[in-house]
C-alpha positions in Angstrom: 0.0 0.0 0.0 3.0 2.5 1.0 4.1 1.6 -2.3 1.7 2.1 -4.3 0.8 5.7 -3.0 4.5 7.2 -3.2 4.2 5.8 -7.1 0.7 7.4 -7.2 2.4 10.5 -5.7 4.9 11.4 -8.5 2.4 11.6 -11.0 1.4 14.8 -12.1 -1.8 16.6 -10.5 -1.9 13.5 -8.2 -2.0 13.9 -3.9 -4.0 12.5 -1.1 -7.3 13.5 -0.5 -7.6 15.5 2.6 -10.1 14.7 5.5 -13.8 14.9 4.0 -12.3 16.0 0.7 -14.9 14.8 -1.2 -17.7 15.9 1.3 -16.6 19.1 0.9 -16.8 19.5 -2.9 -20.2 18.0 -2.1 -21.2 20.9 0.0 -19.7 23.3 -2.2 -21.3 22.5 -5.0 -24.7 22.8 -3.5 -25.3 18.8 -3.1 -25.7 18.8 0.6 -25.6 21.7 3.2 -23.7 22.5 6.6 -26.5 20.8 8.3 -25.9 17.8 6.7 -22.4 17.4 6.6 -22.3 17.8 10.4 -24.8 14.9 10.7 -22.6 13.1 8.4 -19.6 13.6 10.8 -22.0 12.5 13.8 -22.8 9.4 11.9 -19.4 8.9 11.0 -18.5 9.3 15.1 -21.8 7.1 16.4 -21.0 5.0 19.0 -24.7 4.0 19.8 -28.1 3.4 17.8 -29.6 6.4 19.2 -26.6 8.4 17.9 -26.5 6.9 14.6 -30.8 7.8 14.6 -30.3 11.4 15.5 -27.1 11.8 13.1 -29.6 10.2 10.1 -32.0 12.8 11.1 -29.6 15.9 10.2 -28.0 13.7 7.3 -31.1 13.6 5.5 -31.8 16.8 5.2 -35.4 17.0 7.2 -33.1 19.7 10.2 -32.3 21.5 6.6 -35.7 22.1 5.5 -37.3 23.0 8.7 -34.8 26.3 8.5 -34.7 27.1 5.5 -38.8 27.6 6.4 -38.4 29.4 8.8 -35.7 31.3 6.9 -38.0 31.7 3.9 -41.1 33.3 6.3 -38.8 36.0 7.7 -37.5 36.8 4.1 -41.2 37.2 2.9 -41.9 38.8 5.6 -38.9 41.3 4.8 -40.0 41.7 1.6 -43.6 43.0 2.1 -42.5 44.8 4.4 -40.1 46.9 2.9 -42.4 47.3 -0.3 -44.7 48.9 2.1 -42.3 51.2 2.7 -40.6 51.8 -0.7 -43.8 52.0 -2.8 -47.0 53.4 -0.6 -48.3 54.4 -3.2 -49.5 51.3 -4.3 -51.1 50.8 -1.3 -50.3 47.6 -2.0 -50.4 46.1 1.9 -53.4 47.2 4.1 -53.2 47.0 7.2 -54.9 43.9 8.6 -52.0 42.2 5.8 -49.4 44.1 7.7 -51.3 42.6 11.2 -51.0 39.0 9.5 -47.5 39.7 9.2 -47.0 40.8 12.5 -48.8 37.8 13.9 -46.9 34.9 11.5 -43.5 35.9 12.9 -45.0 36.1 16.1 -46.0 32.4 16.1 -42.6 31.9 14.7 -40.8 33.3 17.5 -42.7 31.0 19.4 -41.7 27.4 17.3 -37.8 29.3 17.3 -38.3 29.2 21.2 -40.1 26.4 21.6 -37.2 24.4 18.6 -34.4 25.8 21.2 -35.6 24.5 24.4 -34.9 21.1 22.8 -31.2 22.0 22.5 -30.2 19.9 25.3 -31.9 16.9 24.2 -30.0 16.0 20.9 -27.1 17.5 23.4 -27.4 14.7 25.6 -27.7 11.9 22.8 -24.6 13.6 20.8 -22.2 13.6 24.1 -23.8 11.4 26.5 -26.4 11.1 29.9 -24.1 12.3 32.5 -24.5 9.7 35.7 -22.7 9.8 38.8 -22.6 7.2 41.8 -22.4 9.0 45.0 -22.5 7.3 48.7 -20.4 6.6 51.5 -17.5 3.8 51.5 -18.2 0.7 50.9 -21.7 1.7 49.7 -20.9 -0.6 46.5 -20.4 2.3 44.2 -17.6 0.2 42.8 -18.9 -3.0 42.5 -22.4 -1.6 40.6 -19.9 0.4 38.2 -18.3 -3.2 37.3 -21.6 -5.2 36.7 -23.2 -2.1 34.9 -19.7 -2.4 32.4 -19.6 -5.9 32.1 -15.8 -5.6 32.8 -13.3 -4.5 35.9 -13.4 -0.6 35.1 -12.7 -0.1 39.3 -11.0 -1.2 42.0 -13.0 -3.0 44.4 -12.5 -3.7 48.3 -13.8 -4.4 51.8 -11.2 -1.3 52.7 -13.5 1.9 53.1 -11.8 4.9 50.7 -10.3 2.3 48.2 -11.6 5.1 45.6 -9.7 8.5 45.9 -10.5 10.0 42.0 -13.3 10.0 39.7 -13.4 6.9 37.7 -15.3 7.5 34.4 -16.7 4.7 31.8 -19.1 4.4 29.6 -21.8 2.2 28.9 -24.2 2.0 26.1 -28.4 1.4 27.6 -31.2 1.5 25.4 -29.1 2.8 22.6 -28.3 5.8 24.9 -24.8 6.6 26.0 -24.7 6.9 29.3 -21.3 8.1 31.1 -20.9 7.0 34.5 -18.6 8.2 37.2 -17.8 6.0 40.3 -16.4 8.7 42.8 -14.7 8.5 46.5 -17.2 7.6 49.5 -18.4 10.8 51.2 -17.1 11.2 55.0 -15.4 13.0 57.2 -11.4 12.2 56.7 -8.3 13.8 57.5 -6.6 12.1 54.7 -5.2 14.9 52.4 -6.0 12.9 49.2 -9.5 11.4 49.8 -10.4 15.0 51.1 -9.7 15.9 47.6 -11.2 12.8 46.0 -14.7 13.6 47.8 -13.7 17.2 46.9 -14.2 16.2 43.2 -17.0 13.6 44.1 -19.3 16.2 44.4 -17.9 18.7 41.0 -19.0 15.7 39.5 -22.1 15.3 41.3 -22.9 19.1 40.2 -22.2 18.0 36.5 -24.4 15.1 36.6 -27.7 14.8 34.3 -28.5 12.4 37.5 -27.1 11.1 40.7 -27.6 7.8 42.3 -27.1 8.0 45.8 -26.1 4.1 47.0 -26.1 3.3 50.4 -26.5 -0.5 52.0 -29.7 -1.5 51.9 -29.7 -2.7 55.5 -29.8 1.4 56.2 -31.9 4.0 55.5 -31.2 5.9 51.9 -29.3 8.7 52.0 -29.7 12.2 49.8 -26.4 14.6 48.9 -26.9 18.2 50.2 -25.8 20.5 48.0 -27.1 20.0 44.8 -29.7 22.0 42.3 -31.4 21.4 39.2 -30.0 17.4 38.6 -32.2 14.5 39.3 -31.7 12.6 42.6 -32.6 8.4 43.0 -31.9 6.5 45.8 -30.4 3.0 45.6 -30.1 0.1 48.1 -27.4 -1.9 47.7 -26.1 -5.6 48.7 -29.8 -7.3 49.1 -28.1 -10.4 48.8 -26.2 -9.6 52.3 -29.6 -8.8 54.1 -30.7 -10.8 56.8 -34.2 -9.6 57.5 -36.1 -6.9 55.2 -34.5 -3.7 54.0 -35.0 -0.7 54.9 -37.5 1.6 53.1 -37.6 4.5 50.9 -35.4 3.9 48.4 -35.9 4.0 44.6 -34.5 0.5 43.8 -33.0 -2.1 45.8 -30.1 -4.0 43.7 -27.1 -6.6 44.0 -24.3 -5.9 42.1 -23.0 -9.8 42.5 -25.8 -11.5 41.5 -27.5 -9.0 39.0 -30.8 -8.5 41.1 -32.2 -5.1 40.6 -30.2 -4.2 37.0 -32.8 -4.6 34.6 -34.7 -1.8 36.7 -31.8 0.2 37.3 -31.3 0.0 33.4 -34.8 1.2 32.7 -35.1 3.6 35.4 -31.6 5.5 33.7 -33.7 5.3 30.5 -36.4 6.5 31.6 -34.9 9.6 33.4 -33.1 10.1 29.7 -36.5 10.5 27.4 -38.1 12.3 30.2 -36.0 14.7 29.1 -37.2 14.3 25.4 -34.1 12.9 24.4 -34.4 10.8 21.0 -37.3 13.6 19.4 -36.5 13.9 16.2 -35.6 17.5 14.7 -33.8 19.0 17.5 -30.6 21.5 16.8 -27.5 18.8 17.8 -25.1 21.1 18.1 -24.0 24.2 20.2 -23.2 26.0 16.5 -26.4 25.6 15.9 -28.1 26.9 18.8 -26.0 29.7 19.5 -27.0 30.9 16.0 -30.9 30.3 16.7 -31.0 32.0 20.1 -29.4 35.0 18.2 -31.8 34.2 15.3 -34.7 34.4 17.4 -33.3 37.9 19.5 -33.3 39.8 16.2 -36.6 38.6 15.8 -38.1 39.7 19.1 -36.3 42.9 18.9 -38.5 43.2 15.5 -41.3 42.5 17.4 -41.2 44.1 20.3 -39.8 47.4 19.6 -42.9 48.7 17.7 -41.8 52.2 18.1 -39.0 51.8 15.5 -39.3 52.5 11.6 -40.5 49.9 9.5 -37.1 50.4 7.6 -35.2 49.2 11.1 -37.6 46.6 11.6 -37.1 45.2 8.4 -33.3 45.4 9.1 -33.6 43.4 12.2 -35.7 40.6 10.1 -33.0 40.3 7.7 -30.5 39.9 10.7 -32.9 37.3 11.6 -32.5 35.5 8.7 -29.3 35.6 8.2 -28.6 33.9 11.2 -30.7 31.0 10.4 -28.9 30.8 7.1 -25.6 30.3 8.8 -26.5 27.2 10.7 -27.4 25.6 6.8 -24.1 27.2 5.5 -25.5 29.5 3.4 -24.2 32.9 4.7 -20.6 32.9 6.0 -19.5 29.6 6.7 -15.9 29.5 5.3 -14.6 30.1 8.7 -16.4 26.5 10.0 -15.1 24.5 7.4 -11.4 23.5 8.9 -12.9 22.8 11.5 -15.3 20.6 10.5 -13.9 18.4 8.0 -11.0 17.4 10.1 -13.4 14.9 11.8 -13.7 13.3 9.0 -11.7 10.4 7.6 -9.1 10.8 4.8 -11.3 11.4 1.7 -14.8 10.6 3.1 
């Protein structure tokens, strides 16, 4: 193979293609946009069927034309608009058109908002469910991390603090991918190092999409202080060591050694994932694409709102409006994404 492509090489007009070479000549010839090339570099990097799903989503183009609607409304808009202004003698818009106007992009501000506050569900099927596995030592943190993996990922042992960092894997459930993070037992220590391991125990509790909170379930749950806005369950641990009944209150009652309680855990996690609407269809899956909607939708507002400006400024705002919808498909300024973009591609591509 070497071989064959240094002879290639000394022949006239004759190179390597570059990373997504012919993906790009694809997009700059009008065969596919921005939108779709990124899903084609999500497909490319799918590491789970709910991944792949979402990346065939943007791939084929459906993202695409939901913009370039919305795109095409404000630039109709725009344009009756300003022929209001630049031939009234025509008289060609009355006013309850002009009303109609007003109220379409209205209800289009409202999809734009409505589109955007879906950002973080094709977020979290893109990058992952963010779970961490919080309790005191021993709790089984360890050992629930190893059966969850199918593999040794952690250290496990009968000596409390074995775990001093945040140990991180991840796990693909229901198509989902779910990253886990087994962290140090929370306690009072003087130990300079597991200080700082339950010192980072709880960053990555704060980071979490949702925190399980083991304890034995011989004793009652507990709950981690000092957390807002992520998603708490509670999860007794080591039924098979009980003599006698648990204790109550807690979400799910599992053994790690002989797989009791998984299936639930595993649907549970799943369920706490789509709750959040992730795996709807049409949602922006990248934080290009939502910073340029959220912008998109301020110059519409402005438009709105600010009734006491000209109709010329107005008009102005709706074009900056559009403009920034057009940037998320690649038609307005995108030279500057491109690098960036293609070199997660493969050579060629």
């Amino acid at each position: 193979m070497a071989a064959l492509l240094g002879e290639l090489g000394k022949r006239p007009n004759c190179r390597m293609a570059e990373p997504g070479e012919f993906s790009r000549r694809a997009l700059e010839n009008g065969k596919v946009d921005l939108i779709e090339i990124e899903g084609l570099a999500d497909l490319l990097s799918a590491e789970t069927e709910m991944q792949r799903k979402q990346a065939l989503e943007h791939a084929s183009g459906r993202l695409s034309e939901l913009y370039e609607r919305w795109r095409g409304v404000l630039l109709a808009a725009r344009a009756s608009i300003e022929a209001d202004f630049d031939f009234p003698e025509e008289d060609d818009i009355p006013d309850d058109v002009s009303n109609r106007i007003w109220e379409q992009l209205g209800s289009l501000a409202g999809e734009l908002a409505e589109h955007i506050s879906g950002a973080n569900r094709g977020e979290v099927v893109r990058a992952g469910y963010k779970v961490a596995l919080v309790g005191p030592p021993n709790a089984g943190k360890s050992t629930l991390l190893n059966a969850i993996a199918e593999r040794d990922v952690a250290i496990t042992s009968e000596v409390a603090g074995t775990t001093r960092d945040v140990i991180n894997c991840d796990v693909d459930i229901g198509g989902y991918l779910v990253r886990f993070s087994d962290t140090a037992g929370l306690r009072e220590t003087d130990d300079v190092v597991e200080r700082e391991g339950i010192k980072r125990a709880k960053v990555a509790m704060q980071s979490a999409d949702l925190v399980l909170a083991l304890n034995e379930a011989s004793l009652p749950p507990i709950t981690p202080g000092d957390i807002d806005s992520v998603s708490i369950r509670t999860i007794g641990t080591k039924l098979d060591a009980i003599v006698g009944r648990p204790a109550s209150g807690y979400d799910i009652l599992i053994s790690a050694r002989d797989s009791t309680g998984l299936t639930a855990l595993h649907q549970l996690i799943i369920g706490e994932i789509e709750s959040k609407g992730a795996g709807m269809s049409l949602v922006p899956g990248r934080v290009r694409q939502v910073e340029h909607l959220v912008c998109g939708l301020n110059w519409l507002r402005r438009a709105l709102d600010e009734t006491h400006l000209n109709l010329e400024i107005r008009a102005e705002l709706l074009r900056k409006a559009a403009d920034e919808i057009g940037r998320i498909t690649g038609r307005i300024d995108t030279e500057m994404l491109l690098d960036s973009i293609f070199s997660e591609f493969c050579i060629g591509k």
